[in-house]
Every structure is written in C-alpha cells, then in structure tokens.
Kinemage of the C-alpha trace (Angstrom):
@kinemage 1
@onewidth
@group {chain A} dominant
@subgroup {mainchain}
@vectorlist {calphas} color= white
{ca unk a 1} P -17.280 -15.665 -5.686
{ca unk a 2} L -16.407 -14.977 -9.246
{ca unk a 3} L -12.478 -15.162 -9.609
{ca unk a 4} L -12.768 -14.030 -13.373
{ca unk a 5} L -11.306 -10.705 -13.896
{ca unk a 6} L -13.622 -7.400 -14.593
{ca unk a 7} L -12.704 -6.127 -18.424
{ca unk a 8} L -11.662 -3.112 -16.776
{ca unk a 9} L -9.391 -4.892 -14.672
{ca unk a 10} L -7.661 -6.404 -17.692
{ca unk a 11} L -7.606 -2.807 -19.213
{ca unk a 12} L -6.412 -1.202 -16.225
{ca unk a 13} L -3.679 -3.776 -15.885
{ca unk a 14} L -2.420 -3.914 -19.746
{ca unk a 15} L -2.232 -0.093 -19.219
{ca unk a 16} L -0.097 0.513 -15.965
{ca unk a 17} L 2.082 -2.486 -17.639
{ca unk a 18} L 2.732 -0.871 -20.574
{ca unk a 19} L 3.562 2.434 -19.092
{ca unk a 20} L 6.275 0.925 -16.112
{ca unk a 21} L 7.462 -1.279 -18.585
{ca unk a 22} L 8.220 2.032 -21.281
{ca unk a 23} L 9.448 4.294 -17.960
{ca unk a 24} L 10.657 1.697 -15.120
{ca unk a 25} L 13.790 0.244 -16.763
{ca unk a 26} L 16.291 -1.625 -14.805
{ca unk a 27} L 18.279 1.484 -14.397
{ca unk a 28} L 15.846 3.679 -14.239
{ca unk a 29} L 14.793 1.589 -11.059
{ca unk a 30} L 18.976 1.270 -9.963
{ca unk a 31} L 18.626 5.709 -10.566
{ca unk a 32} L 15.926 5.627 -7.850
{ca unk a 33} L 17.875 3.692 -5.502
{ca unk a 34} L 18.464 6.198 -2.890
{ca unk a 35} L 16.451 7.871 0.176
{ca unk a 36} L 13.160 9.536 -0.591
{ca unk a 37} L 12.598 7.541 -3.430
{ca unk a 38} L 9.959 9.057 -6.188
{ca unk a 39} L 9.324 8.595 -9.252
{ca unk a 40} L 7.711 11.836 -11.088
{ca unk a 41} L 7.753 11.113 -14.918
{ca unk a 42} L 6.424 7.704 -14.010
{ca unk a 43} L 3.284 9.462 -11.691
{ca unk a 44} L 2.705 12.039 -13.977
{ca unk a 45} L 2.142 9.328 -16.888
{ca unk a 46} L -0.514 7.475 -15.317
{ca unk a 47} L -1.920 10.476 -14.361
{ca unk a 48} L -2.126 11.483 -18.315
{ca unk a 49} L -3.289 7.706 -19.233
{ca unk a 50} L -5.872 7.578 -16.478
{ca unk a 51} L -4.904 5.514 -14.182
{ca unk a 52} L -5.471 7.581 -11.593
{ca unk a 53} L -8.510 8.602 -12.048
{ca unk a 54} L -10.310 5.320 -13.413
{ca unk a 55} L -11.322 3.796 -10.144
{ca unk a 56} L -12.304 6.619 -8.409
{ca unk a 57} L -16.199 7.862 -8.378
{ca unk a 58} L -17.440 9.597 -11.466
{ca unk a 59} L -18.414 12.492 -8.521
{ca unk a 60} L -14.660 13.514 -8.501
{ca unk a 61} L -13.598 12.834 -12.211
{ca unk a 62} L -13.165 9.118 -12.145
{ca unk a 63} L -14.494 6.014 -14.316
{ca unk a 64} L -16.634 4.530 -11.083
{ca unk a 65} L -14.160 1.448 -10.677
{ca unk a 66} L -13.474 0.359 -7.192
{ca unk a 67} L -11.410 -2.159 -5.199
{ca unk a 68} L -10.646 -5.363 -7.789
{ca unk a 69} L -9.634 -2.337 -10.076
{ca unk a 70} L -7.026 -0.335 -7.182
{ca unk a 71} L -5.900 -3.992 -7.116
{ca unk a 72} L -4.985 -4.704 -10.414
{ca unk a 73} L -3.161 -1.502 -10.435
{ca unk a 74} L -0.987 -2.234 -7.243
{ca unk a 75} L -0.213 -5.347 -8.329
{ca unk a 76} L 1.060 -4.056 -11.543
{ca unk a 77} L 2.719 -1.112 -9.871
{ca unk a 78} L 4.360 -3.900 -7.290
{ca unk a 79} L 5.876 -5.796 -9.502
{ca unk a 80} L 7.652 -2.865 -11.410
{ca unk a 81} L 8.683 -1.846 -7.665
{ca unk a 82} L 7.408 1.441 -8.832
{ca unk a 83} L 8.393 4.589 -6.180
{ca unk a 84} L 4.862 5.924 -7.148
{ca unk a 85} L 1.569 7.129 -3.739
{ca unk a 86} L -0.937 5.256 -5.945
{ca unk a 87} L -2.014 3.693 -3.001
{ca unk a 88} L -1.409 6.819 -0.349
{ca unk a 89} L -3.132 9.273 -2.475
{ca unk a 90} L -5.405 7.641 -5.019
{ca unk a 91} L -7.132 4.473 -3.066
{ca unk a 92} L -6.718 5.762 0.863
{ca unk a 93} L -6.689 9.125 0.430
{ca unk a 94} L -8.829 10.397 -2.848
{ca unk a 95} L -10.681 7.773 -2.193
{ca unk a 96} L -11.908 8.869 1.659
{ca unk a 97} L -12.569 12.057 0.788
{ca unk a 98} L -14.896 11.367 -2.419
{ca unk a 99} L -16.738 9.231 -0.198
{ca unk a 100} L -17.072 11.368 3.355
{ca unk a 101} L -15.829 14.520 2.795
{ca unk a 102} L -17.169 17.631 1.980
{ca unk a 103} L -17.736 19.523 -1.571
{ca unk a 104} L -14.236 21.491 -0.975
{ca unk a 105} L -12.467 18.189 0.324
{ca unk a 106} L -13.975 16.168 -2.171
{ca unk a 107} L -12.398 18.628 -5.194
{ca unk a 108} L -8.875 17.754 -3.383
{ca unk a 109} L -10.133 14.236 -4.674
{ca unk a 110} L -10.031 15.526 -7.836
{ca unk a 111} L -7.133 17.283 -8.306
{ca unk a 112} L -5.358 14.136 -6.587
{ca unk a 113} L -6.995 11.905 -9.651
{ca unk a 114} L -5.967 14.125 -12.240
{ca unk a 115} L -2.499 14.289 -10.665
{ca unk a 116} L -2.075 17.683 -9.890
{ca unk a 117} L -1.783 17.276 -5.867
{ca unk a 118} L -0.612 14.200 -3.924
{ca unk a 119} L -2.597 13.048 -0.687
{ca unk a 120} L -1.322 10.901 1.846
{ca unk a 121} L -2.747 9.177 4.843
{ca unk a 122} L -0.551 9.219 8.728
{ca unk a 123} L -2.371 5.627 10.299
{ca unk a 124} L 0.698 4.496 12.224
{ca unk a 125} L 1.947 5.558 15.760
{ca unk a 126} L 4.535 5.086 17.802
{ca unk a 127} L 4.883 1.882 20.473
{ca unk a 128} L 0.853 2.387 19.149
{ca unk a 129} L -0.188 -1.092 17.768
{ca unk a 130} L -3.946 -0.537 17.315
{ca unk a 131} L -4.475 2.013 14.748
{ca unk a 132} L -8.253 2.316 15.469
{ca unk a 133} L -7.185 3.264 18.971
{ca unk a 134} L -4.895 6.571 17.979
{ca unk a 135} L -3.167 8.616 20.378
{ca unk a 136} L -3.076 11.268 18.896
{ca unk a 137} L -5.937 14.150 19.978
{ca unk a 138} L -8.212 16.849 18.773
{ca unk a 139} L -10.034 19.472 20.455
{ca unk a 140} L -12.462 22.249 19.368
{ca unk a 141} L -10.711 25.667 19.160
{ca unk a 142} L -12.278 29.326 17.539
{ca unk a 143} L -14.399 27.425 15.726
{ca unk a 144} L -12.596 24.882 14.264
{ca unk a 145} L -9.921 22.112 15.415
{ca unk a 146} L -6.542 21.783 16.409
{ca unk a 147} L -4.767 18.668 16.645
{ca unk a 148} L -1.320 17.268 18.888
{ca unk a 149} L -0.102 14.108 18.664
{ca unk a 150} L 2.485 12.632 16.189
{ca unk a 151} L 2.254 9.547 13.514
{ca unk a 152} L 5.313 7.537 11.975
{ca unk a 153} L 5.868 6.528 8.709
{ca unk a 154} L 3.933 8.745 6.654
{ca unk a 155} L 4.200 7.791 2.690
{ca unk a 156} L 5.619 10.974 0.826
{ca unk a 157} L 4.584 13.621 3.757
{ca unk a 158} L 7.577 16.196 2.180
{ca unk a 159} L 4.994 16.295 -1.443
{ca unk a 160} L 1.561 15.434 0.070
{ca unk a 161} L -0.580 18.516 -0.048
{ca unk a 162} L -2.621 17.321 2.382
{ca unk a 163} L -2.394 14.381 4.848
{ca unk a 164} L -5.529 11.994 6.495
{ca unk a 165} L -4.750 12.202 10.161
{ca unk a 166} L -7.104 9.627 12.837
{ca unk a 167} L -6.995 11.480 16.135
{ca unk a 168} L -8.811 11.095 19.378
{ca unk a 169} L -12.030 13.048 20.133
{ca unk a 170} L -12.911 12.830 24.071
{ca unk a 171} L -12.588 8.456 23.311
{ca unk a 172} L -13.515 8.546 19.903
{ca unk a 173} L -12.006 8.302 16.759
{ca unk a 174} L -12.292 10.696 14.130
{ca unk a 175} L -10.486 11.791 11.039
{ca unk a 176} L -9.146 14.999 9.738
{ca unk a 177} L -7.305 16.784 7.244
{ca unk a 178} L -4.633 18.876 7.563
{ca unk a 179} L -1.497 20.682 5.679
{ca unk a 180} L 1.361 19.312 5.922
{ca unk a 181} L 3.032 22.954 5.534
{ca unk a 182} L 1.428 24.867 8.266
{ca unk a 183} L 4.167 26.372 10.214
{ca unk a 184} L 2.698 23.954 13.607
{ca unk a 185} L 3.470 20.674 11.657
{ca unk a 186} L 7.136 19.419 11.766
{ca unk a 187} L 8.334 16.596 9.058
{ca unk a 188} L 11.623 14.356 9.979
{ca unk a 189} L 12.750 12.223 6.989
{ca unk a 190} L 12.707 8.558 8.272
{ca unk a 191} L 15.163 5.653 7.310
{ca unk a 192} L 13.057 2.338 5.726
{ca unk a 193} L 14.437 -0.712 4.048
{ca unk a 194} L 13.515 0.267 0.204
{ca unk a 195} L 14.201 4.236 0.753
{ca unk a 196} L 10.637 4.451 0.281
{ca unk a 197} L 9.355 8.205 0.995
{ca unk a 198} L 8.298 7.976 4.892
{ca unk a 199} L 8.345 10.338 7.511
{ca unk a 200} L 7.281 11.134 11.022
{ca unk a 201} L 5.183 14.133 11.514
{ca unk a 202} L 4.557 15.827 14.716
{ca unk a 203} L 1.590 18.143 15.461
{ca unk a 204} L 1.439 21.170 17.774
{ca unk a 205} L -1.516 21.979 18.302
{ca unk a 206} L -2.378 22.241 14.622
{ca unk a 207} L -5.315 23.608 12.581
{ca unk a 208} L -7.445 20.655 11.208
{ca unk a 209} L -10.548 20.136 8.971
{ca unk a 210} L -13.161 17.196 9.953
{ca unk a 211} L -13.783 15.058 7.622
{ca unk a 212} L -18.001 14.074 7.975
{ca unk a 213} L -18.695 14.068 11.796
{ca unk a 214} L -17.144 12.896 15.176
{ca unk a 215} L -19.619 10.591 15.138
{ca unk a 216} L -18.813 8.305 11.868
{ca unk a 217} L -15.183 8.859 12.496
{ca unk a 218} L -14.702 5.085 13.777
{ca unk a 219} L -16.835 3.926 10.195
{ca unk a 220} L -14.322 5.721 8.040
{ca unk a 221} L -10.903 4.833 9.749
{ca unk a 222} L -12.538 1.220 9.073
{ca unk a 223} L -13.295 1.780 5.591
{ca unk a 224} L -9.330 3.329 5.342
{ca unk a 225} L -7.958 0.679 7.384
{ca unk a 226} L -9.469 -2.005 5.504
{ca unk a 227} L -8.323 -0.384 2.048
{ca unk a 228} L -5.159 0.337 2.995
{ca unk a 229} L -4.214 -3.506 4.209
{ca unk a 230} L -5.982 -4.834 0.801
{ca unk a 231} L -3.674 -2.111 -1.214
{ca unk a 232} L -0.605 -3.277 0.747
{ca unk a 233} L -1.056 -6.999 0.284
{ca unk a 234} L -2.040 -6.213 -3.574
{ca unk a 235} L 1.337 -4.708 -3.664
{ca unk a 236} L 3.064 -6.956 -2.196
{ca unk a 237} L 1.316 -9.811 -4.250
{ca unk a 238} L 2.634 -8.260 -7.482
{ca unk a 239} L 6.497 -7.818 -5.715
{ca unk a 240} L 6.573 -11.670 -5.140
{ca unk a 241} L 5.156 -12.470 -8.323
{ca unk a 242} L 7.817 -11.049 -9.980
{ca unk a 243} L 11.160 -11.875 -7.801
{ca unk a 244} L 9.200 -15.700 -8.801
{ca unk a 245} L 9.699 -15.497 -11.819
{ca unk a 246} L 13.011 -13.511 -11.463
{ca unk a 247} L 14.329 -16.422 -9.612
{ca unk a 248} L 13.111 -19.082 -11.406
{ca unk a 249} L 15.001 -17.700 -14.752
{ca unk a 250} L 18.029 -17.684 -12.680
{ca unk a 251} L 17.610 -20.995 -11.168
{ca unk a 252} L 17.035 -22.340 -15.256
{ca unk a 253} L 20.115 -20.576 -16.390
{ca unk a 254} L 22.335 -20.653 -13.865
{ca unk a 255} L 24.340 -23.889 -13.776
{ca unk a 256} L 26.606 -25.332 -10.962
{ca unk a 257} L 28.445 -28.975 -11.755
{ca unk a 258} L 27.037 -28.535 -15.197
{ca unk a 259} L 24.072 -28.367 -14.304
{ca unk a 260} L 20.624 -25.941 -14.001
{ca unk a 261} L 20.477 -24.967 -9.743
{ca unk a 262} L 17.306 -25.220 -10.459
{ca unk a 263} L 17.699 -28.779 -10.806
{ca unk a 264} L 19.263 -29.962 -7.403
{ca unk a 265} L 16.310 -30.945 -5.248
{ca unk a 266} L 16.859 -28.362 -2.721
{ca unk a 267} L 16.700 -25.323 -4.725
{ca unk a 268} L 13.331 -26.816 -6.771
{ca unk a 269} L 11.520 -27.972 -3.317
{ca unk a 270} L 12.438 -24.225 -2.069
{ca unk a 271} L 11.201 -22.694 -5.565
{ca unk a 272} L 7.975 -25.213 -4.842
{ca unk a 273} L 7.491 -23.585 -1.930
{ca unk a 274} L 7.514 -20.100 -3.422
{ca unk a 275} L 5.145 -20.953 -6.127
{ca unk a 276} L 2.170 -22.428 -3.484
{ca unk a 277} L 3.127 -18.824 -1.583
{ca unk a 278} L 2.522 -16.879 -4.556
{ca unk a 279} L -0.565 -18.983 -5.197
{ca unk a 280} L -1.921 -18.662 -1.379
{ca unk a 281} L -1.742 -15.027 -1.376
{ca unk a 282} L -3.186 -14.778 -5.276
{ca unk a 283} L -6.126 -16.182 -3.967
{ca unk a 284} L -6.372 -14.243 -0.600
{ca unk a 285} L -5.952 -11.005 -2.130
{ca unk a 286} L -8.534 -12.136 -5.084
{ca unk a 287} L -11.409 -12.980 -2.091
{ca unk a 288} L -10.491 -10.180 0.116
{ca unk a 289} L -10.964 -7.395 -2.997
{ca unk a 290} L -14.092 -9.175 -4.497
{ca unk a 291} L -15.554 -9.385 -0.866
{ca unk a 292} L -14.790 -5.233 -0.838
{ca unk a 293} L -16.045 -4.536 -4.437
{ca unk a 294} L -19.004 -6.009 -3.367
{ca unk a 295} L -19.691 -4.566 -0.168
{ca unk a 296} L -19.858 -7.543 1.717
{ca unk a 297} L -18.514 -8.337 5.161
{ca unk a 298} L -14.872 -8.280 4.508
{ca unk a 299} L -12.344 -8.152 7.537
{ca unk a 300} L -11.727 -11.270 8.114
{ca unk a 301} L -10.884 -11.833 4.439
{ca unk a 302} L -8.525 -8.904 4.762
{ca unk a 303} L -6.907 -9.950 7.266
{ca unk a 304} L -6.519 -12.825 5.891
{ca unk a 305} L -4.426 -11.497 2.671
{ca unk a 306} L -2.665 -9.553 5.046
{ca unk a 307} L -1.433 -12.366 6.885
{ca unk a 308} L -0.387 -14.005 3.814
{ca unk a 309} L 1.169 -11.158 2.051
{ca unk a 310} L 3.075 -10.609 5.211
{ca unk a 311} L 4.157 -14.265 6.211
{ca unk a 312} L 4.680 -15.694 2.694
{ca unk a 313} L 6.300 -12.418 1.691
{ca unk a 314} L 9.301 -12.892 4.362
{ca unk a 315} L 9.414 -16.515 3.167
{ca unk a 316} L 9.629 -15.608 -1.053
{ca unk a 317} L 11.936 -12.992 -0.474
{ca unk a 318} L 14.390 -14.492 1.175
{ca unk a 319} L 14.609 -17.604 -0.637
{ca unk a 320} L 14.548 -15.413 -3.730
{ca unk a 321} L 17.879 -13.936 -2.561
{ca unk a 322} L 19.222 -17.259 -1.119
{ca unk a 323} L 18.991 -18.820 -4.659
{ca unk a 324} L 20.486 -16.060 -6.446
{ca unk a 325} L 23.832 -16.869 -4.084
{ca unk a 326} L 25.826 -13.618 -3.683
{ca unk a 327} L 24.183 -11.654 -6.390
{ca unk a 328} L 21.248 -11.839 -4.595
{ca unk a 329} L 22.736 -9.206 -1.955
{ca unk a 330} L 24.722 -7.242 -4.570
{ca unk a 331} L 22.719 -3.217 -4.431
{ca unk a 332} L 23.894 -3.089 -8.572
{ca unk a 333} L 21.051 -6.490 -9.099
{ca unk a 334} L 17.769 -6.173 -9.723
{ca unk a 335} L 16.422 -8.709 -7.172
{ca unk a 336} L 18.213 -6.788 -4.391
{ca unk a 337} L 15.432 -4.179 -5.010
{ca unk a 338} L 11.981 -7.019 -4.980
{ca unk a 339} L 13.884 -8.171 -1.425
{ca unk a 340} L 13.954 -5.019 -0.030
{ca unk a 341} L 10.657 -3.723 -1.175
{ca unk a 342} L 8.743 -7.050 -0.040
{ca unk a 343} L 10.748 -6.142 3.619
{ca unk a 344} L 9.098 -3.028 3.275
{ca unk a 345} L 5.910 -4.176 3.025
{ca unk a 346} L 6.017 -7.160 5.384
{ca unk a 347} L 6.937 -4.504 8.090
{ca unk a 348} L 4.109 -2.339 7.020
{ca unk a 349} L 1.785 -5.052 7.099
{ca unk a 350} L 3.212 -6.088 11.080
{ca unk a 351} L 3.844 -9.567 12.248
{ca unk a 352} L 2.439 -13.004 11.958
{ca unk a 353} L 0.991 -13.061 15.094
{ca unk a 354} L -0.665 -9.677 15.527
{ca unk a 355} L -2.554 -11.109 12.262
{ca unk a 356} L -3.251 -14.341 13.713
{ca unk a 357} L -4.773 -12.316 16.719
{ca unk a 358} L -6.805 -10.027 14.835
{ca unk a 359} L -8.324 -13.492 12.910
{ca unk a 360} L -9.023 -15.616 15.986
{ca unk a 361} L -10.898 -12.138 17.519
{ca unk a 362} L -12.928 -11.819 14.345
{ca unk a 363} L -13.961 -15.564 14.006
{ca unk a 364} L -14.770 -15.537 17.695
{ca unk a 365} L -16.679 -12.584 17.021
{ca unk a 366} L -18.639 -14.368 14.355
{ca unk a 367} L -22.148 -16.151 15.399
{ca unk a 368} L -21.764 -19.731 15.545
C-alpha cells in the first residue's frame, strides 16, 4: 500500500482545519460543554466550504472522494473535538443511500451534502452485541413496512430527518429508513460521557421505507458497519493526536523541583508510550481506509484500527489526564474535553476483547 496522502486529502484536511480552528475556540468548545451537544455555525460552514459534499458521489452533488478522504476529515474534526454528524450523516448515512437507495432516497443524500437535512444511522441495541444480528423486526403491511423494535445511542436522533434503521426480516437483515417524527417513533435523550447528542428510539410498529431489497440487506449493513468503525477510529485517531501533543506542551512547561515533568523518567517513559499508541493506530487507520478506498478485502484491517483506536485510546487518555495532575480533571481545561471524548469513543468502539474475537474469527476464516 501507498501511505502517501491523496492531494485531495491534503486539501480536504487544510480546509476543515482552517474552518474549526476560525469557529472551535477554546471557549467556544467550554460553550458546548453541556448535554446534547451541537455545534450549528460550525456544520453549516463546512457545509458552505464543501466539506460535506466532497467525498460523496458526483450522483448526489459530491466531488467523487471516498474513504481516505471521510478520514482525513474525521481526523481533523477529532482533534478539534468538534460536536458536528459528519460521520452519522455524511459517511454512514448520505453515503448508504447514494449507493443503495432509490432516486427519492438518494436526493435525501443530497440535501444531507449540501447541509440542508441531517441523517443519522440507529446500529446499536440493547444487551444486543452483534449488530449484524438486530433485534429489531419488520413486516410487510398495506403495501409497505412497519417496523418494532428499539436501538440505543442514536447520534443526533432529536435533528436527524431521517434515521438508517437494520431490522430483522423473517432471519434476515435488512435496512430501512424511517422519520424520526412520525407520531409511532418515541426519542428519550440519553446520558454519554462527552454530552454527545445520543438517544434511544423506540418503534411501534412504524412506517418504514426499504432501502434496495431484503435480499442485499446483510451486504449493506456490512458496507455501514465497516464505515462506521473506520469513521470512529479516524476520529478517535485525530482526539489522541491532539491530547499528545496537548500533554507533551504541558509536560515541557510545567516544572516540579525546578524542573520540566516531562523530564522525570516516569512521566517521559509514559509520554513514550503514548507516542508508539498514536503511531500504532496512525498506521491502522491509514491500512484499514486505503484497503476501503480501494475496494479490497478490508475487515480484518478494520477491525484491526478498531481495536487500536479503542485499546490505545483508554491508554492515551488517561495518561494524558494523569500527567496534567489535577488540572487534568478540572471541567474549565481543555484536556478534560479530549478525555472525555476519547471515553466516548472507546465505548462506541466496545471492548478489547470483543475485537480480539472478531480478529481471531476472521483470520480463522481466512484460507491457509
């Protein structure tokens, strides 16, 4: 693989850097600090630069760019900890429906790239650990479908005008879309670690759209799936990369005994330990997306990133606060906010081991 980066990855990234750096201040961030966090100037300005649009298909308005594009992105949007549904709306959820869906889904596709509508995707269930197994069902009804079941921790469900549900069709998986404000759909406001926009959503027997056919619904939660894992560990790659280098300015200026903490051979072997983290996942998320872009086998990559951005995420973040001392817990710093969104994506992501599983099945899967 090539690990040089695409001009328009360079372009894309100088662009969403310039516009968090001019809109996501320190304050601005400390402002946001609160439940249901979103930030509207912010989405509505990449939506005027572009941003949105560039790496969708030039079907529904975009510049044609695809996964090492979405990446750069998220990892410029995760490092400015920005409260923006690039990845809900733009990569899972624009993204599906230019590919699979029909001429009227497909112009939701649009209107999500030019910013006009936000789309959002409900893959998680409760005490439901394999989301290409969901619960959640579907049956035919006057000509059309009606779905009951419920999903947890939906990104911005309250603004989405329409949300990607998985549901079960007599076994198999299949996905629909449906509106969030139909009088059958009922949103609770849920509690994360960031205040990140999340809710559960129940359905009651609720009108639903198909997207493609029953058939190639287990093909298109995959192609979701595997997106939405790459976009979280992209995220979360940008996050660590910046507490780094937020810590490691502190640990340089910060002097105990007259001297740098970053000096005393605990601190530096921890901050050592940080950096080959950083690097580990750089590299795994860097694979996994060129492996996608390219349309090459790639689940075993992504699940590899995933593991990283998930294990080596719990280990930055906490030694990012540890350093810091007792700023490092104080809500009015800025590194309080790269802990607790690099929580929030190590729980998205799940645990160590349910990655470790999903690796050993894969390579076992593999022909010798």
């Amino acid at each position: 693989m090539d690990f040089t980066p695409t001009e328009a990855q360079l372009d894309l990234t100088r662009l969403t850097a310039e516009v968090c750096a001019k809109l996501v201040t320190a304050d601005r961030i400390r402002e946001l600090d609160a439940e249901g966090r979103f930030d509207e100037p912010l989405w509505q300005s990449l939506a005027e630069t572009g941003v949105l649009a560039a790496a969708l298909p030039d079907a529904v308005g975009g510049g044609d760019f695809g996964a090492l594009e979405q990446s750069a992105v998220l990892r410029e949007l995760g490092k400015h900890v920005a409260a923006v549904p690039y990845l809900w709306s733009i990569v899972v959820g624009a993204g599906a429906l230019a590919r699979f869906g029909s001429d009227a889904q497909q112009d939701w596709a649009r209107q999500a790239g030019e910013g006009s509508v936000i789309l959002t995707a409900g893959l998680a269930e409760e005490h439901n650990w394999e989301p290409t197994e969901p619960t959640t069902v579907a049956h035919e009804a006057d000509g059309g479908w009606r779905l009951t079941g419920a999903k947890t921790t939906v990104p911005f469900a309250d603004r989405a005008a329409r949300i990607l549900v998985p549901a079960t069709v007599s076994g198999a998986p299949a996905l629909f879309l449906v509106d969030p404000a139909d009088a059958t759909v009922n949103l609770t406001a849920q509690r994360v670690v960031d205040f990140s926009a999340e809710f559960g959503v129940e359905f009651h027997d609720t009108p639903a759209e198909l997207v493609a056919t029953v058939d190639s619904g287990a093909e298109i939660l995959d192609w979701i799936l595997t997106r939405a894992w790459l976009g979280l560990s992209a995220q979360q790659l940008g996050t660590l990369e910046r507490a780094l280098e937020l810590v490691a300015e502190y640990a340089r200026e910060r002097e105990q005994f007259g001297k740098a903490v970053g000096s005393f051979q605990a601190v530096a072997q921890r901050l050592a330990d940080a950096y080959i983290d950083v690097q580990g996942l750089r590299l795994a998320v860097t694979q996994a997306a060129w492996r996608v872009s390219e349309d090459l086998a790639s689940a075993e990559a992504v699940h590899t990133a995933k593991f990283w951005a998930a294990d080596a995420g719990h280990r930055v973040a906490h030694t990012v606060v540890h350093i810091h001392g007792g700023v490092g817990i104080d809500r009015d710093h800025i590194v309080h906010n790269y802990f607790t969104a690099a929580k929030h994506n190590e729980f998205a992501l799940g645990g160590a081991s349910d990655h470790l599983r999903a690796i050993g099945s894969l390579l076992a899967e593999t022909p010798a």
